[in-house]
N, C-alpha and C positions, 0 to 999 in steps of 0.2 A: 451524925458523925461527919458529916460534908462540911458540917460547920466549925467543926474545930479541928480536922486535920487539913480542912479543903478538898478539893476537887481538883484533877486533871483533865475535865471534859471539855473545858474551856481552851485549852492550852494548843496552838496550831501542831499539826505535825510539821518533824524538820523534813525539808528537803535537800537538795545538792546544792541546790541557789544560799544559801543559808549558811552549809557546811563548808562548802567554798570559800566562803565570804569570808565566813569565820579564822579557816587556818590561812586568807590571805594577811587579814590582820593580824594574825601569830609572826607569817614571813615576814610583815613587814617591821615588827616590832623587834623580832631577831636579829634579822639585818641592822637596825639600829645598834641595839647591844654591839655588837659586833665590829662597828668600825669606831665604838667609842673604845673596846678593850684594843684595838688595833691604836688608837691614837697613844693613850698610855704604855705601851710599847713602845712606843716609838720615843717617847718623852725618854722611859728606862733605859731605853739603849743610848740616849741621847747623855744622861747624866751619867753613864757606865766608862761610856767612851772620854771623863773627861777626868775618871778618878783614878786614882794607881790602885794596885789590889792592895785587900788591907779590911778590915769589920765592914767599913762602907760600903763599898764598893758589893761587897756578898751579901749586903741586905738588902740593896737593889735587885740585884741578880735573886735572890730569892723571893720577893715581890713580881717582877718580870716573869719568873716559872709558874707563878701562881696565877697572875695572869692570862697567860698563855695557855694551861692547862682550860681555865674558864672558857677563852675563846674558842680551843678546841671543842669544847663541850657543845656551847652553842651552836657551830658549826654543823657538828653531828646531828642536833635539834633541828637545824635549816633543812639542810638536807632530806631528812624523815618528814619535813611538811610539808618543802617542796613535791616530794615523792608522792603525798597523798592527795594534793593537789592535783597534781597531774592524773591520779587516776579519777580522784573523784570526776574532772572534764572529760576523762577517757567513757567515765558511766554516763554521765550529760550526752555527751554527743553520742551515743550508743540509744539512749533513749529517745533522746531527737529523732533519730533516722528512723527509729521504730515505729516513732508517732508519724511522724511523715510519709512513711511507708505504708501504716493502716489506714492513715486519710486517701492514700494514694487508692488504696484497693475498696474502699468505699464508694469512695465516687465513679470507680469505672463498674461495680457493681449496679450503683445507683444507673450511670449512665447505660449501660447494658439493658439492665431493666425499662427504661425508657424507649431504647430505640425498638426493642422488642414489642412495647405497644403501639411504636409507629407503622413498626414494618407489618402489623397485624390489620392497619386499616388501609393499605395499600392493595392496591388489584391490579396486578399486570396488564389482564386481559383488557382492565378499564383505558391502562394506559395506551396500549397498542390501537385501540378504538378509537384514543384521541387522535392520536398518531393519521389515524385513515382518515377521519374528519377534515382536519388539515389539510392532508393531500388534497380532496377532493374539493376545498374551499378554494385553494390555491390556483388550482386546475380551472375551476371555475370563475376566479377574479381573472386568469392570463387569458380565457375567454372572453368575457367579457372586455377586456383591454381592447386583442385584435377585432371584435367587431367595432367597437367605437373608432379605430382608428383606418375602419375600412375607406379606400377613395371613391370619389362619387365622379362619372364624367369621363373615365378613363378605361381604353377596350380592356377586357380581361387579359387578352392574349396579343402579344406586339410581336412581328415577325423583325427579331433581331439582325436577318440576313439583309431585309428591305433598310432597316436603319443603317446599316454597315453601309451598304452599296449609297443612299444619299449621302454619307457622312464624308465617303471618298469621294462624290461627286463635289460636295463644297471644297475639300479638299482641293482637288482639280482645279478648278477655277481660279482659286484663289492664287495658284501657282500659275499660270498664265497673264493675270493681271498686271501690267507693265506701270513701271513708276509713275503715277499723273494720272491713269488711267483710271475707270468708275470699274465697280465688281459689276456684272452682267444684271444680279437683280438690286441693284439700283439704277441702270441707266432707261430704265422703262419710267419711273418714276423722275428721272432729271429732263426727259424728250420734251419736245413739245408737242401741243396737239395735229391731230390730224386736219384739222378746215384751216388750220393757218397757212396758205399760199403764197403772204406775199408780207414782205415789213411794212412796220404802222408807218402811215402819213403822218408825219411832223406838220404841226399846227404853222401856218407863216400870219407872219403881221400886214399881209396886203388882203386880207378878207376881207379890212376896210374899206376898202376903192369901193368907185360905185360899181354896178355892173355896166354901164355902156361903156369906160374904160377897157374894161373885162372882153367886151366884144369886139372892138378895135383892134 
C-alpha cells in the first residue's frame, strides 16, 4: 500500500521557521500585487482627468472600481498575514525563552549538584588545622630571623643616661672651641713629644774646615 499511495514518514514535520518563511513570501508577493493595482490607478485616474463625461470616460471609471475593489481585497489578505506573522514570531520567541529558561535551570541543577559533591569533601576542621600549622610556621621562621640577626660584641644592656651625659659632654666642647682653635681630643695627638727640649740643629757647610781651625 506504501507503494502506490506513498508514505508520509518521510516527510519533516513543519515548524515556525518554515511557517514564517512561508506567509513572509505570501506578504511579500501581496505587496507586489498591490502597488501594481495602485500603478493602474493611477494611469485610470490619469486618462479620466483628460476625458469629458460621456461612454468613455464611465468605462474607465468602471475599470478603475474594479480595480480598486481588487486592491481592496488584497490589502485585506496583507493584513491577515501580516497578522499571522506576527503571531507566529509572538510563538517563536515564547518558545525561545522557554528553551532558554530550561537550559537555564539545567545547568544550575547540574551545577548545584556539583558543588554539593565538593562541599562533601571538604572538612572544616581540616582547614582550621592548616590554618594553626601556618601560624605556628610563621611563628617559627620570625624566630628563627631574630636569632640570625642577633649582634655579636655588643653589652646587652647600655646605660642610656651615661651616653646622654657623654653626648652633652662632646656637645660642650665643641661649643667652646674658638675659630682656628683644635677640639681638645685632637690637640693630644697634634703636641709634640715629651724628650723634645730643644729645636733641631741646622746642618752648616763649615763642618768642612779642619778641626785645628775649629780650635783657634
Amino acid at each position: 500500500m506504501n507503494r502506490i499511495f506513498g508514505s508520509n514518514k518521510g516527510k519533516p514535520k513543519p515548524n515556525l521557521n518554515d511557517a514564517i518563511s512561508s506567509t513572509d513570501a505570501r506578504v511579500g508577493n501581496m505587496e507586489v500585487k498591490i502597488k501594481k493595482l495602485d500603478a493602474e490607478l493611477g494611469a485610470f485616474k490619469a486618462q479620466m482627468s483628460k476625458l469629458r463625461e460621456g461612454p468613455g470616460k464611465a468605462a474607465i471609471q468602471q475599470r478603475a472600481l474594479r480595480t480598486l475593489k481588487q486592491k481592496r481585497m488584497y490589502e485585506a489578505q496583507l493584513m491577515q498575514l501580516q497578522q499571522q506573522t506576527w503571531n507566529m514570531e509572538q510563538a517563536q520567541m515564547t518558545t525561545e525563552n522557554l528553551k532558554n529558561t530550561m537550559a537555564t535551570v539545567d545547568a544550575m541543577r547540574i551545577a548545584n549538584k556539583e558543588m554539593k559533591k565538593q562541599y562533601k569533601g571538604i572538612n572544616i576542621d581540616k582547614i582550621e588545622s592548616i590554618h594553626f600549622d601556618m601560624e605556628d610556621l610563621i611563628e617559627q621562621a620570625n624566630e628563627v630571623q631574630e636569632s640570625l640577626g642577633r649582634s655579636y660584641g655588643v653589652p646587652d644592656e647600655v646605660d642610656e643616661a651615661d651616653l646622654q651625659a657623654e653626648l652633652d659632654a662632646l656637645g660642650l666642647d665643641d661649643e667652646l672651641i674658638g675659630e682656628g682653635e683644635t677640639p681638645s681630643y685632637l690637640q693630644d695627638s697634634q703636641a709634640l713629644p715629651d724628650f723634645v727640649d730643644a729645636a733641631p740643629i741646622e746642618e752648616s757647610h763649615e763642618t768642612d774646615k779642619p778641626t785645628a781651625e775649629v780650635a783657634r
